[in-house]
N, C-alpha and C positions, 0 to 999 in steps of 0.2 A: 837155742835154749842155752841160757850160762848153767855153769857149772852148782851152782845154788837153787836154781830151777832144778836142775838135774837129779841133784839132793832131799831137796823138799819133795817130790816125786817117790823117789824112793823110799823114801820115809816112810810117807802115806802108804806105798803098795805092803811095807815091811807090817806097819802096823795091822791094815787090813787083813793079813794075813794070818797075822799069830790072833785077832779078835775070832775072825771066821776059820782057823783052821783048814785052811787052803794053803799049798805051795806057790811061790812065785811064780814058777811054772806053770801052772795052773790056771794061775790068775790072768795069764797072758796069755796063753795058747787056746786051742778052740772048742775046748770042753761048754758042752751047755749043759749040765748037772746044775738043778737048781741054785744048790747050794755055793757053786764055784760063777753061776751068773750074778747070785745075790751080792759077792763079793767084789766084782766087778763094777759092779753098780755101783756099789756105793764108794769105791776108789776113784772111780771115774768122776763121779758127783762131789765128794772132797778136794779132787785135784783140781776140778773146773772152780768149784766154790773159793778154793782158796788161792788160789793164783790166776794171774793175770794173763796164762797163756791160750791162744783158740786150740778149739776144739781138733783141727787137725795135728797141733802137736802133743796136744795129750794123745789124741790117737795113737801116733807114730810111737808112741812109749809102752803102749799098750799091744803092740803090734798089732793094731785094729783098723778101721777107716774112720773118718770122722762121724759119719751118718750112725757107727753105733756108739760112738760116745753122745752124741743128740739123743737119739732114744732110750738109752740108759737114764738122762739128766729126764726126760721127759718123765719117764717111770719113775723116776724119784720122787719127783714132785706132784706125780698123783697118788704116791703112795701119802705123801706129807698132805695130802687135800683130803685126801678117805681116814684122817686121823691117825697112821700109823706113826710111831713113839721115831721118827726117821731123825729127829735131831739129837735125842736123846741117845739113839744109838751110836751117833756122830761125835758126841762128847766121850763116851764109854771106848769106841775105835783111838780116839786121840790122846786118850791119857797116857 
């Protein structure tokens, strides 16, 4: 992963976090409180959407394995199938 990758990464988890009110901490470690999955989710789902790296090294940034960044992305996109406002909240995280 270059150092730009590295960045862009960080980014996302920074934004994610001050939208959702979760610590970094948080966001990485192995809390499952709704509220700290939801956030996950959707960093997980930004980071794979917006870059070009697999899933195993998002994971590895996540301190997660790959199989929950898959499922995360998986619930995304049924959240985005069941109508929920999931890009709009993606544009609001990235401003």
């Amino acid at each position: 992963m270059t150092s730009k990758q590295q960045k862009d990464i960080a980014t996302i988890k920074r934004k994610v976090c001050a939208y959702f009110d979760v610590t970094l901490k948080e966001l990485e470690g192995p809390a499952r409180a709704r509220r700290i999955v939801q956030a996950r989710r959707y960093a997980m789902f930004i980071v794979l959407q917006g870059t070009n790296l697999k899933q195993e090294t998002i994971a590895e940034s996540f301190n997660k394995n790959h199989s929950t960044v898959h499922y995360s992305c998986v619930q995304m996109l049924k959240l985005m199938q069941g109508g929920e406002p999931v890009r709009e909240t993606i544009t609001k995280i990235l401003q």
